[in-house]
LUMLUM-377118 format. One record per residue (C-alpha): residue in one letter; y, x, z. Coordinates in Angstrom, 1 decimal. Layout:
% residues N
TIKE  aa      c2      c1      c3
TIKE   a       Y       X       Z
...
% end
This chain:
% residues 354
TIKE  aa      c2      c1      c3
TIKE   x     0.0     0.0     0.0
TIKE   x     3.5     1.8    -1.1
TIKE   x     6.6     0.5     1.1
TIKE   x     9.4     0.6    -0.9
TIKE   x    11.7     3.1     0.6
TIKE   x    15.2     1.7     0.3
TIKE   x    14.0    -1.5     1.9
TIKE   x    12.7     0.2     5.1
TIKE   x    16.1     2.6     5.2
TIKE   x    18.4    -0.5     4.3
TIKE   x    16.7    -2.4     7.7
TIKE   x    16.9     0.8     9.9
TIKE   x    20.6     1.8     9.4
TIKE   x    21.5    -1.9     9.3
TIKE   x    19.8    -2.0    12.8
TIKE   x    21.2     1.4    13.7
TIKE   x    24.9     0.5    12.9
TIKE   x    25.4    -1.8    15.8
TIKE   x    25.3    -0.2    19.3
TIKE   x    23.1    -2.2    21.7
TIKE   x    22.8    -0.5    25.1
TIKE   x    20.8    -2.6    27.7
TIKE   x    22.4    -5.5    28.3
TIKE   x    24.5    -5.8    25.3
TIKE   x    21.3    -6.9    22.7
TIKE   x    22.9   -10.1    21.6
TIKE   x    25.5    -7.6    19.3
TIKE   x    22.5    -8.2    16.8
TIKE   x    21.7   -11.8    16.3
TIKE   x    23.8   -11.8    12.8
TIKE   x    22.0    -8.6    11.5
TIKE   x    18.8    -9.8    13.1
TIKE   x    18.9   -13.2    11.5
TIKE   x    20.0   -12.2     8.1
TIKE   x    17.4    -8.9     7.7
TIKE   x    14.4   -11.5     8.7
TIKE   x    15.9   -13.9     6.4
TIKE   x    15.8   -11.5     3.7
TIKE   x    12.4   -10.0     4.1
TIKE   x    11.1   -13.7     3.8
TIKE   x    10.6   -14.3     7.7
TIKE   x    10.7   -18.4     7.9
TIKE   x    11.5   -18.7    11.7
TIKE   x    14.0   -16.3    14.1
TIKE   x    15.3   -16.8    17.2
TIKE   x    16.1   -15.5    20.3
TIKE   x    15.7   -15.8    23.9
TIKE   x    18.0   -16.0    27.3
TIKE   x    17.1   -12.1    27.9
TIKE   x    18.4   -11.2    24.5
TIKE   x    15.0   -10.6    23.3
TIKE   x    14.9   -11.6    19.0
TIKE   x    11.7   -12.8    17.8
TIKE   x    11.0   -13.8    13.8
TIKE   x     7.3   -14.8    13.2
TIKE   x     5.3   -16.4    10.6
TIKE   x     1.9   -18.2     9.7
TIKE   x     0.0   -20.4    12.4
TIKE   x    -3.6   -20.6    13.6
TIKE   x    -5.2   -20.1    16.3
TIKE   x    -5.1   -16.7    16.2
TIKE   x    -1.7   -14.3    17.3
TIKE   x    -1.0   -11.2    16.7
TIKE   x     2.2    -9.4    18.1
TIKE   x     3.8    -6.2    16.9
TIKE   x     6.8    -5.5    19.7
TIKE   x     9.1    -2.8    20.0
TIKE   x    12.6    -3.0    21.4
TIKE   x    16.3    -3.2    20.0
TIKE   x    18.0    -1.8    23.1
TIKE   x    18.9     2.0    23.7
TIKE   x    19.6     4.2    25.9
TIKE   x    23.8     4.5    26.2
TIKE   x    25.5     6.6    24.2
TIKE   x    26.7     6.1    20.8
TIKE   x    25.7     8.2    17.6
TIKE   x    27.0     8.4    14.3
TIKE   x    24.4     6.9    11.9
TIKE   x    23.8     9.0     8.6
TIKE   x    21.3     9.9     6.0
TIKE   x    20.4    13.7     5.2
TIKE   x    18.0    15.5     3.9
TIKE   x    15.6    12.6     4.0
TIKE   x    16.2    12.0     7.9
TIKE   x    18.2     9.0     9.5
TIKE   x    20.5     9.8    12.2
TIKE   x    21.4     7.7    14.8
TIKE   x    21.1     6.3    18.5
TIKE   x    17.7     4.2    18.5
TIKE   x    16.5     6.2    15.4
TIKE   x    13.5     7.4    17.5
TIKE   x    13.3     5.1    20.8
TIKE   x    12.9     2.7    19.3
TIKE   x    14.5     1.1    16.1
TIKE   x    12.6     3.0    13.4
TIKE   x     9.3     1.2    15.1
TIKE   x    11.4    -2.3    15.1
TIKE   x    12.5    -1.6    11.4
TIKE   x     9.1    -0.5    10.1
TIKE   x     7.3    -3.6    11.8
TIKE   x     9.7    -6.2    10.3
TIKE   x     8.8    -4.5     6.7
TIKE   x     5.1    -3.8     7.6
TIKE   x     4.8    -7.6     8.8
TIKE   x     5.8    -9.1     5.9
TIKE   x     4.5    -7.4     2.8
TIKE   x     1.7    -8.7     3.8
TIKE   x     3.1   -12.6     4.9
TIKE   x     1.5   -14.1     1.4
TIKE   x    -1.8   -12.5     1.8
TIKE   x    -3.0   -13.9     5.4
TIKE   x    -4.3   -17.5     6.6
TIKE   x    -5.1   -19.0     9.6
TIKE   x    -3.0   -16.3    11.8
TIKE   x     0.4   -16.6    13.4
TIKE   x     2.1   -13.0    12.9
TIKE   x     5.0   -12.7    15.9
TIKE   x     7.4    -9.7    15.4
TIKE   x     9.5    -8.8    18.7
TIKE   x    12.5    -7.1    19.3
TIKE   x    12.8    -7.1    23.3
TIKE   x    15.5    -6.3    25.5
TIKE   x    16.3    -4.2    28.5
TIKE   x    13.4    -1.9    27.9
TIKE   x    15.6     0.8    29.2
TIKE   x    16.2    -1.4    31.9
TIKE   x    14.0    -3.5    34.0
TIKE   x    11.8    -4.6    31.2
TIKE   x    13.3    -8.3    31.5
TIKE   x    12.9    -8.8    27.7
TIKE   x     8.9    -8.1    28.3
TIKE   x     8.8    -9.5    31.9
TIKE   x    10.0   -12.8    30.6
TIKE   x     7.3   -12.9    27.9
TIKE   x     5.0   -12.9    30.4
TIKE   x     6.5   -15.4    32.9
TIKE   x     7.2   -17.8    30.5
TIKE   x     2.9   -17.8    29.7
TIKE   x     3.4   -16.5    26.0
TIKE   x    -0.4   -15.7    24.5
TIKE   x    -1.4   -13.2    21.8
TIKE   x    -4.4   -12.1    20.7
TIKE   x    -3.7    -8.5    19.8
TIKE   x    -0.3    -6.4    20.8
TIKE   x     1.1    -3.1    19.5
TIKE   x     3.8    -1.8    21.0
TIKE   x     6.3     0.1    18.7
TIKE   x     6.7     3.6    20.6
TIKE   x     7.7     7.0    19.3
TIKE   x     3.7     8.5    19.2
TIKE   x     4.7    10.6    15.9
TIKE   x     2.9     8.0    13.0
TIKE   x    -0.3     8.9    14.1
TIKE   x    -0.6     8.7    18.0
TIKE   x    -2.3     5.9    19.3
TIKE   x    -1.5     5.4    23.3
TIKE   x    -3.6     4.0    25.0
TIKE   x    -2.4     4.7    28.3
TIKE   x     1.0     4.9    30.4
TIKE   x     2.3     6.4    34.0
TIKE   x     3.8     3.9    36.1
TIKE   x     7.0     4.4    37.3
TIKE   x     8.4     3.5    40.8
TIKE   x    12.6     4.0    41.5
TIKE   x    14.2     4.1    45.0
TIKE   x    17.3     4.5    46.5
TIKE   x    17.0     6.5    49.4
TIKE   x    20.5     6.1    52.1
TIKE   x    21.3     8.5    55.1
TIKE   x    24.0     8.1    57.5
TIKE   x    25.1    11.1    60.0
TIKE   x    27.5    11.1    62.8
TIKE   x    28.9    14.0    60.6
TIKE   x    31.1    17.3    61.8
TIKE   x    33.1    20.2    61.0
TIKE   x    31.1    22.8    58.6
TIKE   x    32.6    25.6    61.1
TIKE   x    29.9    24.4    63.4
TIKE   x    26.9    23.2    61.4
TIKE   x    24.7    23.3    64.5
TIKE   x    26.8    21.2    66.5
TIKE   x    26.7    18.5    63.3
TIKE   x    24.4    15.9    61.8
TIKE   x    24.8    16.3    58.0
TIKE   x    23.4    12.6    55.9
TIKE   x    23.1    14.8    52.9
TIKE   x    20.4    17.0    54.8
TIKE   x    18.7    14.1    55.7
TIKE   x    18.1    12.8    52.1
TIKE   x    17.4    16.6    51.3
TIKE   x    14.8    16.8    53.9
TIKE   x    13.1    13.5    52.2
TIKE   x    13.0    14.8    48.8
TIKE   x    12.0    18.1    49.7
TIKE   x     8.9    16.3    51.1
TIKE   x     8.7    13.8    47.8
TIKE   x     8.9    16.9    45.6
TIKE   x     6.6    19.1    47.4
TIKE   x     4.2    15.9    47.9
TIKE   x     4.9    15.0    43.7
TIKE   x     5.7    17.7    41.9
TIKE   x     2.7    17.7    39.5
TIKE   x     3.1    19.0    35.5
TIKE   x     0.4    17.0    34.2
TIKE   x     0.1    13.4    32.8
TIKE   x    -3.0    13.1    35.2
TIKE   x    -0.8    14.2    38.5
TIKE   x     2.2    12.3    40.0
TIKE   x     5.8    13.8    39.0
TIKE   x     9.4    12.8    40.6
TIKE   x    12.7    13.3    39.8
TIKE   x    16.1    13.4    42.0
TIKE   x    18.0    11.4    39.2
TIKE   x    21.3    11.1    41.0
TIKE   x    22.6    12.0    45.2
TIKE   x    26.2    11.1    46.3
TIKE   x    27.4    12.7    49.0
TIKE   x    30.6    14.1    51.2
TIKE   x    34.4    14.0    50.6
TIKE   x    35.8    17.0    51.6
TIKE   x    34.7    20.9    51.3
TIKE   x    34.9    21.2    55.3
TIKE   x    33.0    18.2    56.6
TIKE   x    29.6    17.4    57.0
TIKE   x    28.9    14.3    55.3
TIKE   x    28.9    11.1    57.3
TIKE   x    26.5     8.9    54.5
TIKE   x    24.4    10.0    51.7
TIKE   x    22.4     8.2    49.0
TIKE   x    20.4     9.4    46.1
TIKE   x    18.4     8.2    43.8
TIKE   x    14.8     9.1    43.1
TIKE   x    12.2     8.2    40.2
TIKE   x     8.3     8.7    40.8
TIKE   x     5.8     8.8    37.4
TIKE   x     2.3     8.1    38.4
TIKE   x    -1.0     7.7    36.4
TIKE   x    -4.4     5.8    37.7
TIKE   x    -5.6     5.2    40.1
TIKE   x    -2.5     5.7    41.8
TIKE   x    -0.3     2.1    43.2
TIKE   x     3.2     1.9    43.8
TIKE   x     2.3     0.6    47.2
TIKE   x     1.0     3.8    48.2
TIKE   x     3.5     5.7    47.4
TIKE   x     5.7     3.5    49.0
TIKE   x     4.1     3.6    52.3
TIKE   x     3.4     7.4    52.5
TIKE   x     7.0     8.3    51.4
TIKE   x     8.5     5.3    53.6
TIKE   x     7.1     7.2    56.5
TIKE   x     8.2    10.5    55.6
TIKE   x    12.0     8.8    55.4
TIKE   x    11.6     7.7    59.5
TIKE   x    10.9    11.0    59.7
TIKE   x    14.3    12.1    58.1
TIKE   x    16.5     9.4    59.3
TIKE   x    16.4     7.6    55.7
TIKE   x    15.6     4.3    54.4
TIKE   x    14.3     3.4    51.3
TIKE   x    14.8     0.5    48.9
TIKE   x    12.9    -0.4    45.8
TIKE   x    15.2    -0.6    42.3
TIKE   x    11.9    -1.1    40.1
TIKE   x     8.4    -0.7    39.9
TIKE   x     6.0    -0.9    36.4
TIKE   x     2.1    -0.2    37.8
TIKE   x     0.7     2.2    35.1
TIKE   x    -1.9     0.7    32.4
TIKE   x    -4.9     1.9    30.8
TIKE   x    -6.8     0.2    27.7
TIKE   x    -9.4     1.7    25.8
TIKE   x    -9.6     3.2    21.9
TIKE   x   -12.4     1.1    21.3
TIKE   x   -10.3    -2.4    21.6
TIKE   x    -9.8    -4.2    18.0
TIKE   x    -6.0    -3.5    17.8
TIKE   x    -7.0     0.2    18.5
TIKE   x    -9.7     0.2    15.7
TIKE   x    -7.7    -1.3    13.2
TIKE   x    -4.6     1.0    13.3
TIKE   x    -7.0     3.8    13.3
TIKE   x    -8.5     2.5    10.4
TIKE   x    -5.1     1.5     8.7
TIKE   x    -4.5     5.5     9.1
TIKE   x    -7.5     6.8     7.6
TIKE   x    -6.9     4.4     4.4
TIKE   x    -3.7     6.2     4.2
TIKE   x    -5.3     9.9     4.4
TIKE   x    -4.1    10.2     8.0
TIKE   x    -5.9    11.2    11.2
TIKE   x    -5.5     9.1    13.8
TIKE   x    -4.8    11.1    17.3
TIKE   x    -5.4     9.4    20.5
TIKE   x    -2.7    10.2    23.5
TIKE   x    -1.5     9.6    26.9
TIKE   x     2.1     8.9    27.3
TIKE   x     3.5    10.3    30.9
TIKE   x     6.3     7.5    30.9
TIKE   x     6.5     3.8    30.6
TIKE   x     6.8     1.4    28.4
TIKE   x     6.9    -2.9    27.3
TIKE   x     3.3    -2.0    26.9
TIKE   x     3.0    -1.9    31.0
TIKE   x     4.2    -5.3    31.3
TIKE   x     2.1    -7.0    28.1
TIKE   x    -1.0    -5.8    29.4
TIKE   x    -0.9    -8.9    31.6
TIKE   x    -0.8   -10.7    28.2
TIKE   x    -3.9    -9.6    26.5
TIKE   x    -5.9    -5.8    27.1
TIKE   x    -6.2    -5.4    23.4
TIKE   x    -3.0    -3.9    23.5
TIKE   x    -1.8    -0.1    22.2
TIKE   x     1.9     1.7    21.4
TIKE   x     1.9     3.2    17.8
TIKE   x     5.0     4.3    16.2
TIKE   x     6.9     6.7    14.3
TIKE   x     9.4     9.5    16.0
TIKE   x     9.6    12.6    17.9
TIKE   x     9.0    11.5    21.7
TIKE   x    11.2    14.6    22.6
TIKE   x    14.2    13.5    20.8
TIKE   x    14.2    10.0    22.4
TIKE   x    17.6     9.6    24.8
TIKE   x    18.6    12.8    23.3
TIKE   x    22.1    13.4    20.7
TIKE   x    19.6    14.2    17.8
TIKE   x    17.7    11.2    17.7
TIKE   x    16.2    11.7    13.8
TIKE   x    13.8     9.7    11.8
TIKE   x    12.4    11.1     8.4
TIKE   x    12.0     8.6     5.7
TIKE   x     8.8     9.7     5.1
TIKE   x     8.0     8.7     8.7
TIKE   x     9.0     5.4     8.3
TIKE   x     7.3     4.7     5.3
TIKE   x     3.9     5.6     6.2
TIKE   x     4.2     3.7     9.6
TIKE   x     5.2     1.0     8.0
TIKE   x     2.3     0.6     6.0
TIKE   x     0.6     1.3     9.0
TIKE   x     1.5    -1.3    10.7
TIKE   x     1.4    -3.7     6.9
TIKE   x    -2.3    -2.7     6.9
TIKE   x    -3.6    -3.0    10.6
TIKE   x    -2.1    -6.6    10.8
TIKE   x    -4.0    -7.5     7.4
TIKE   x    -7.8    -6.2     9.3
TIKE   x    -6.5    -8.0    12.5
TIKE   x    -6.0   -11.2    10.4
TIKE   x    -9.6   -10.8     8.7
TIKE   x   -11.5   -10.3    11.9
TIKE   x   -13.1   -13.4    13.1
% end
């Protein structure tokens, strides 16, 4: 199957050129209306989160390729050179959203008796509420893949989970003259995530990692600071549970003099290479002379969330993971054609399968 090239760059920029940083998704609804209008999508819509849908067919079957149209802040220039596309979301995760609009419906007129649902969810780089509400609202599907940067060929079948707290302090404080005579708030959050990172500080998908993501603290060069609060965020595989994490670091903060809030939690998932969704992109590889290359990811993903939905569920999609959030987010054309097609030809096998 050849994807024409100028339709798959003419959906991408069009997506790239307007800015839609979490929270701001509904920016979109004219492009996202008129691009599924044009590639032949009969219904569009969107949801209260800011989540755009567009979805043909009907059966009993449903199969559901879902990426997301928010970004990470921070606006890029969007441009075309030297067969790449430039631009914020180019690799997390717009070139997935573009290529499963044009995957989905070169192959609208050849299926029967399935109902084909392509996603564009919000606050991914959020709280997941695009994703969350998916799953409150009791939305079914039979088979999932989640539009990811994996590099065209990576199929993930498996994400950390991810638990972020707040840690506070507060100190009766002191002049830095006389440190011993003091009681520092800042020391006291230092204290807790020198145990977090000591306790954490694995390298490896398979251990548990944190990060001290932001700390506020003290007012003036020669006091001890009276309050303190920083932020922390924990990545952790199977079989680890945020509620053990929670309970071992919670008593490490009595310890320090902290307390600890939860801003989110997303347990990790696991799903298996073996699962029909799994299978058929695989297969939709090797049809295109590519080898298929199964991986872990070590962060999270909508994927987390949609597992609730149905366990024949994987993340495909095109893009360097190590340029996502970065200022040279980059896409090659190539890229985007081949996942695409990809994505044109697992949906056909999915849609055969009884």
């Amino acid at each position: 199957m050849e994807i024409d090239e100028n339709v798959v760059v003419k959906v991408l920029v069009q997506l790239l050129e307007v800015y839609t940083p979490p929270g701001e998704e509904r920016r979109l609804e004219h492009t996202w209306y008129r691009l599924c209008r044009e590639l032949g999508f009969p219904r569009s819509w969107r949801d209260e989160t800011g989540s755009f849908f567009t979805s043909y067919g009907a059966g009993e079957k449903t199969i559901m390729l879902a990426s997301h149209v928010d970004t990470v802040p921070g606006e890029l220039p969007v441009k075309i050179s030297g067969g790449k596309i430039y631009g914020r979301g180019a690799v997390d995760a717009k070139s997935s959203v573009a290529c499963m609009l044009v995957g989905a419906s070169y192959v609208k007129n050849a299926l029967e008796g399935v109902r084909v649902v392509v996603a564009g969810l919000a606050d991914e780089e959020g709280a997941g509420l695009g994703a969350k509400r998916l799953v409150e609202r009791g939305f079914k599907a039979d088979h999932i893949i989640i539009g990811e940067p994996t590099g065209v060929t990576g199929i993930a079948t498996s994400y950390r989970g991810s638990l972020t707290i707040r840690v506070e302090a507060r100190a009766r404080g002191g002049h830095s003259s006389a440190p011993y005579m003091a009681d520092s708030a800042l020391e006291k959050v230092l204290t807790l995530w020198s145990y977090i990172k000591n306790e954490y500080g694995g390298t490896r998908y398979e251990d548990v990692t944190s990060a001290l993501t932001t700390l506020h603290a003290g007012d003036w060069a020669t006091r001890m600071p009276e309050k303190a609060e920083a932020t922390i965020n924990i990545r952790y595989p199977k079989p680890y549970s945020s509620r053990e994490l929670l309970e071992n670091i919670a008593r490490e903060a009595e310890k320090a003099g902290c307390s600890v809030s939860v801003i989110d939690t997303t347990e990790p998932v696991e799903t298996s290479i073996s699962t029909k969704t799994a299978r058929a992109l695989s297969r939709a590889m090797l049809r295109l002379g590519l080898k298929p290359r199964i991986v872990k990811k070590t962060g999270t993903s909508d994927m987390n969330t949609l597992y609730a939905i149905t366990s024949d569920i994987v993340a495909c999609g095109p893009g360097d993971s190590l340029l996502a959030h970065t200022c040279e987010e980059q896409i090659t054309i190539d890229d985007l054609k081949r996942s695409a097609a990809i994505y044109a030809n697992a949906v056909a096998e999915l849609a055969r399968q009884a």
